[in-house]
C-alpha positions in Angstrom: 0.0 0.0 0.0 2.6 2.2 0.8 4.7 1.8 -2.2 1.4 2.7 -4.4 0.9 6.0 -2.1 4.3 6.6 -2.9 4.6 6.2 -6.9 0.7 8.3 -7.0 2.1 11.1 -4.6 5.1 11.9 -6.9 3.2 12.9 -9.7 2.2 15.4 -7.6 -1.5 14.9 -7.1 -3.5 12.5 -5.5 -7.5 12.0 -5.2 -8.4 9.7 -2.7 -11.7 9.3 -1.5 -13.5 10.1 -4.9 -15.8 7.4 -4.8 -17.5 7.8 -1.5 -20.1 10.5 -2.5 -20.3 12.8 -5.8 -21.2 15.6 -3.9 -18.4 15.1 -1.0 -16.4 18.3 -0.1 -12.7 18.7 -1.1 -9.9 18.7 1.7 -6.5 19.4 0.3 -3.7 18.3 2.0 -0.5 20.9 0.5 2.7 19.4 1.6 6.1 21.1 1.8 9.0 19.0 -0.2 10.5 16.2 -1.5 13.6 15.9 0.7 12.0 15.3 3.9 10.9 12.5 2.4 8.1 11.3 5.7 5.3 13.6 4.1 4.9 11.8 0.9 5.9 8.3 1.7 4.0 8.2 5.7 2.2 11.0 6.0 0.1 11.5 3.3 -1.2 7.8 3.1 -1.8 8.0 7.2 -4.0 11.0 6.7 -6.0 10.0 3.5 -6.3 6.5 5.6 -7.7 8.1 8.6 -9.9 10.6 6.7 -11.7 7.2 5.3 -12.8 6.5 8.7 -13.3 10.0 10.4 -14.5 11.9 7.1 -15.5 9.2 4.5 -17.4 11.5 2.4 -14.5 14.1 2.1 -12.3 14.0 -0.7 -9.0 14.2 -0.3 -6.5 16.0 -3.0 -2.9 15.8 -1.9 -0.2 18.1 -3.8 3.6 18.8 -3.1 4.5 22.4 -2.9 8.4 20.3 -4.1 10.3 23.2 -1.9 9.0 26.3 -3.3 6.3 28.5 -1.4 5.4 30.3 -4.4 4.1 27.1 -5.9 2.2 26.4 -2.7 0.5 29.8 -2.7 -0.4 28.6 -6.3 -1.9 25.8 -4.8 -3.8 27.7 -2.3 -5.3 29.5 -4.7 -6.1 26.8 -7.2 -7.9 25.0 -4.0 -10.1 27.5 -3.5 -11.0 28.0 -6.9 -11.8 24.4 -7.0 -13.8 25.0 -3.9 -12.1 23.3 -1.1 -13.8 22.9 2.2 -10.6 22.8 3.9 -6.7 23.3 3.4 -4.6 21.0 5.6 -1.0 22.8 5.1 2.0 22.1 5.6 4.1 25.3 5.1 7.1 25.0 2.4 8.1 28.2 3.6 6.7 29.4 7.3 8.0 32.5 6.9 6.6 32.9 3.0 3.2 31.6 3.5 1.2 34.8 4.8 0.1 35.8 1.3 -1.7 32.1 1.4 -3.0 32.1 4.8 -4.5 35.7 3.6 -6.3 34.3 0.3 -7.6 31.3 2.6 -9.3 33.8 5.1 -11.0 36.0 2.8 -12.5 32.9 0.6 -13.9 31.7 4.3 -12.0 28.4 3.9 -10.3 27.3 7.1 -6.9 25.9 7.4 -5.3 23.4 9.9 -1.8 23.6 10.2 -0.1 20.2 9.9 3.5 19.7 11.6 5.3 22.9 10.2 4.1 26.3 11.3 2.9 29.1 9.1 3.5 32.8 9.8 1.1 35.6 9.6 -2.0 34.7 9.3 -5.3 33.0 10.6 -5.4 28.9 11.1 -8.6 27.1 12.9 -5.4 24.3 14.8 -2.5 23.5 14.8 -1.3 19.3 14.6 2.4 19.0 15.6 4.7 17.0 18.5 5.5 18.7 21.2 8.4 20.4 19.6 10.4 21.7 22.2 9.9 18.1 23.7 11.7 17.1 20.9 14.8 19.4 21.2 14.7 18.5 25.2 14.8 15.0 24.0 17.6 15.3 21.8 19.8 17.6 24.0 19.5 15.3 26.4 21.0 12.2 24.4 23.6 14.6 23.1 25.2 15.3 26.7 24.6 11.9 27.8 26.5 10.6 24.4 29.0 13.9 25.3 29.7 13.1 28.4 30.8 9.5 27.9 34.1 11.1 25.5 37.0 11.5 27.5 38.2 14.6 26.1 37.6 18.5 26.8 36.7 20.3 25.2 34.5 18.0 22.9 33.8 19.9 19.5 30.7 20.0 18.4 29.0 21.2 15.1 25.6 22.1 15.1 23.1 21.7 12.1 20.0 23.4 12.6 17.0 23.5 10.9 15.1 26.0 8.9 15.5 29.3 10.1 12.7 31.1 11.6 10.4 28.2 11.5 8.7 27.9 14.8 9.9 24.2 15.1 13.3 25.2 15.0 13.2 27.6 17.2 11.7 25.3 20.1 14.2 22.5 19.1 17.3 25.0 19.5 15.6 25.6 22.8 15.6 22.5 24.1 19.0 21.3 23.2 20.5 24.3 24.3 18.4 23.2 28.2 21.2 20.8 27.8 23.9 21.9 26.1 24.5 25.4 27.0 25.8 24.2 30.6 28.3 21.8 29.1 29.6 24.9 27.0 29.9 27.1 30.2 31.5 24.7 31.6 34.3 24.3 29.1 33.0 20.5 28.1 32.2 21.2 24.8 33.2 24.0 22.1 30.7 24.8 19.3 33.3 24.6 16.2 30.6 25.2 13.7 27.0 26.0 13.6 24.4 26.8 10.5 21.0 26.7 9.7 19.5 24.5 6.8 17.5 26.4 4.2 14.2 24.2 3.8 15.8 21.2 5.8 17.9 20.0 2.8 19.8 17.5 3.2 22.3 18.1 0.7 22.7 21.5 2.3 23.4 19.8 5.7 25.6 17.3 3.9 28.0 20.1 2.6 28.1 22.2 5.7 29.3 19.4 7.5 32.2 18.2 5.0 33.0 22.0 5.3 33.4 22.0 9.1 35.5 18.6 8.6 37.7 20.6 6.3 37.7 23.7 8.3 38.7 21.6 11.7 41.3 18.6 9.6 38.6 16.5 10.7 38.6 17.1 14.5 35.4 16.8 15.2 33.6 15.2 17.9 29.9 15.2 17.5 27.9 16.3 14.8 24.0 17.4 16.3 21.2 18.1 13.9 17.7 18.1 14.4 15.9 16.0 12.0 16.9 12.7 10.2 17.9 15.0 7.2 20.5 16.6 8.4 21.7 14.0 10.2 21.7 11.8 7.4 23.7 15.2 5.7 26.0 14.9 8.4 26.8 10.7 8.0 26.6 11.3 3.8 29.7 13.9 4.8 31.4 11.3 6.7 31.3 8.4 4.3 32.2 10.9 1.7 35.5 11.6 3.9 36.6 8.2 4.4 35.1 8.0 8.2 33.5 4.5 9.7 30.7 4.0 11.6 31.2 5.0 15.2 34.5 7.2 14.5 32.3 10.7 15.4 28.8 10.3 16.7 26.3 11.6 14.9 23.1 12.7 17.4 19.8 14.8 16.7 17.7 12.7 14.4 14.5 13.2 14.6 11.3 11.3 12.5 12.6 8.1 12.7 12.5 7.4 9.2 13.9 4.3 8.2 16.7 5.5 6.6 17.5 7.0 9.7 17.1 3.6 11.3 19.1 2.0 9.5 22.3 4.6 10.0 21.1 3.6 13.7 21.4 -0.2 13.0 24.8 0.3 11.6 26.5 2.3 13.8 26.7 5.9 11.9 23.5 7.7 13.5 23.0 7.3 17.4 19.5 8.0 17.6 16.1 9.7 16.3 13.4 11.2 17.9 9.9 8.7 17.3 7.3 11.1 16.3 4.4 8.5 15.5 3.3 9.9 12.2 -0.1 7.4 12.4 -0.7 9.1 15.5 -0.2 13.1 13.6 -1.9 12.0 10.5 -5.2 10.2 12.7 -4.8 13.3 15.0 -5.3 15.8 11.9 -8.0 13.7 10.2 -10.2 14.3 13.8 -9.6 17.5 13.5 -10.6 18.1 9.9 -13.5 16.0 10.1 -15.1 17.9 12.8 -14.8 21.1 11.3 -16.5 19.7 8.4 -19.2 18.7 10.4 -19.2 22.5 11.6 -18.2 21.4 14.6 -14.8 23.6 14.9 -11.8 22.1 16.8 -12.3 19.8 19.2 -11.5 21.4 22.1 -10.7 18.2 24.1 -7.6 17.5 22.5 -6.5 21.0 22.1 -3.7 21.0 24.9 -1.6 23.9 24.0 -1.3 26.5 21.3 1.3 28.1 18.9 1.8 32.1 18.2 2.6 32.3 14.6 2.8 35.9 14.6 -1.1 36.9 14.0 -2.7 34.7 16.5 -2.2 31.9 19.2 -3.4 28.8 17.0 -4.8 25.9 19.1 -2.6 23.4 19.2 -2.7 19.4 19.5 0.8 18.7 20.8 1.4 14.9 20.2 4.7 13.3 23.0 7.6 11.7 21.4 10.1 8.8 22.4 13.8 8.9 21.7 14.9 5.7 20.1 18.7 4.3 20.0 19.7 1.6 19.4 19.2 -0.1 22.2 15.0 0.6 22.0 15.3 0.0 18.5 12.4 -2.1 18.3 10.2 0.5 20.2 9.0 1.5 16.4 8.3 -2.4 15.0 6.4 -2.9 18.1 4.2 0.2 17.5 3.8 -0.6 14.3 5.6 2.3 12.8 7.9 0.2 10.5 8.7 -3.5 10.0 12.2 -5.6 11.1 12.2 -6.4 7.6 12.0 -2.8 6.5 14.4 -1.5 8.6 16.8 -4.1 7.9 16.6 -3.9 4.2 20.4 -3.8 3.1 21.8 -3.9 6.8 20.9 -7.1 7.2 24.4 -8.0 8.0 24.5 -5.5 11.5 24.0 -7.2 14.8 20.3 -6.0 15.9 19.2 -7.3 12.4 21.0 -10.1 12.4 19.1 -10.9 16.4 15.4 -10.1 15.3 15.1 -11.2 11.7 
């Protein structure tokens, strides 16, 4: 199933739902990019899944914005003028997507912000983990991992996400809970830090072959905060001529299987589980009320999110750090399978014990 999702996303479009009712309203589901790769091959199938049980007369059109916010205001506008009930957006740009959030409002058409944040402008919720939960989580397995090397100071390069975004602001936050004491203390020196425009990897794969350059290769621990730029930061390494477990690599986060496999070999020490099921079933009860002109449920609205113009309800999901020691956590919730996370790897230890 999710191999089909995957082929129909790519092209861009996908109608799902189309045969429950003729007269069914349209919910279009805009997401960001290609390179964080989760939205097209996990969350997009979760959602249209979910919305056949919470909304099964909805139709559901999903498009890719493929990185560039001027195409997703396109697609704004091209979803209203195909009369959409609802948008269900996930920014390209948070910073760029005002203009959007503006042509939404005055059509009457209400938007539910999924995962990313979107600046300037109205939104009925907002569905997203706990992000500063997520930066605590990963600051906190980057000084334990820290404080196990027996070296001071240890050098650190930091690969940050998308500037301004709301996320990355509250992941910054929580790392720095735990890093910014091990800097004051003279534990660990910050040889290099940059944010990633748009969360490319490739981006995060080039600053950190720069920072190996820069240092002749002395450094310690690469932190990013999504599997994309950690998976920039192990592409840099291999590039370099590095093995797995020569510098640790900490500050995944999605828990894609990519990322799990860099985990089950040794070149990525951990990502941050943010069940996408849970987002996409999440978002689906929240769009499926509001078309029953219900508005947001307000029993699972447990915090909310400033984007600038308003504090948007928000549905902050929890997260779990996985390693490789609680690698299975994600097999056992059903997230991914042994067999998909040991495709290629099958070789490394941990696959080697549960396949």
């Amino acid at each position: 199933m999710r191999g089909i999702f995957t082929t129909l996303l790519a092209t861009t479009t996908l109608l799902a739902g189309a045969a429950y009712a003729q007269d069914a309203g349209k919910v279009f589901f805009l997401l960001p990019n290609t390179t964080t790769i989760r939205f097209e091959s996990r969350d997009a199938p979760f959602f249209v899944e979910a919305m056949k049980t919470a909304a099964p007369n909805a139709q559901v059109v999903v498009q890719n914005a493929q990185g560039d916010p001027q195409q997703q205001q396109r697609q704004i506008e091209d979803a209203i003028s195909q009369g959409a009930k609802l948008i269900l957006l996930t920014s390209a740009d948070a910073n760029l997507i005002a203009g959007g959030l503006a042509a939404a409002q005055a059509a009457n058409i209400p938007v539910v912000l999924y995962d990313h944040d979107a600046v300037g402008g109205k939104a009925e919720a907002h569905i997203v983990f706990d992000s500063l939960a997520v930066g605590q989580a990963q600051g906190k397995r980057a000084a334990e991992m820290i404080n196990k090397i027996e070296k001071s100071p240890v050098k650190v390069a930091r690969i940050k996400g998308n500037q301004g975004e709301y996320g990355t602001g509250q992941y910054e936050k929580g790392q720095d809970e735990f890093l910014k004491p091990l800097i004051a203390s003279g534990k660990v020196q910050v040889v290099c830090e940059q944010y990633t425009q748009n969360w490319d990897p490739t981006v995060a794969q080039s600053f950190a072959e720069d920072c190996l350059t820069k240092n002749g290769g002395d450094v310690d621990v690469f932190l990013g905060m999504n599997d994309g730029t950690t998976g920039g930061s192990v592409a840099a390494l291999i590039s370099q001529g590095f093995k797995p477990g020569d510098k640790v690599v900490t500050g995944g986060q999605d828990a894609t299987v990519e990322a799990l496999r860099y985990v089950a070999q040794g070149w990525q020490d951990n990502s941050v589980l943010k069940d996408l099921k849970v987002e996409a079933t999440e978002a689906a009860k929240v769009v499926a009320s509001i078309l029953d002109g219900k508005g947001v449920p307000k029993e699972i609205v447990n915090g909310k999110v400033n984007n600038g113009f308003m504090d948007v309800p928000a549905v902050l999901l929890p997260v779990e750090n996985i390693t490789i020691d609680n690698l299975g956590e994600v097999v056992s919730k059903g997230v991914w399978t042994w067999k998909e996370i040991c495709q290629g790897v099958e070789d490394t230890e941990v696959c080697k014990a549960n396949m």
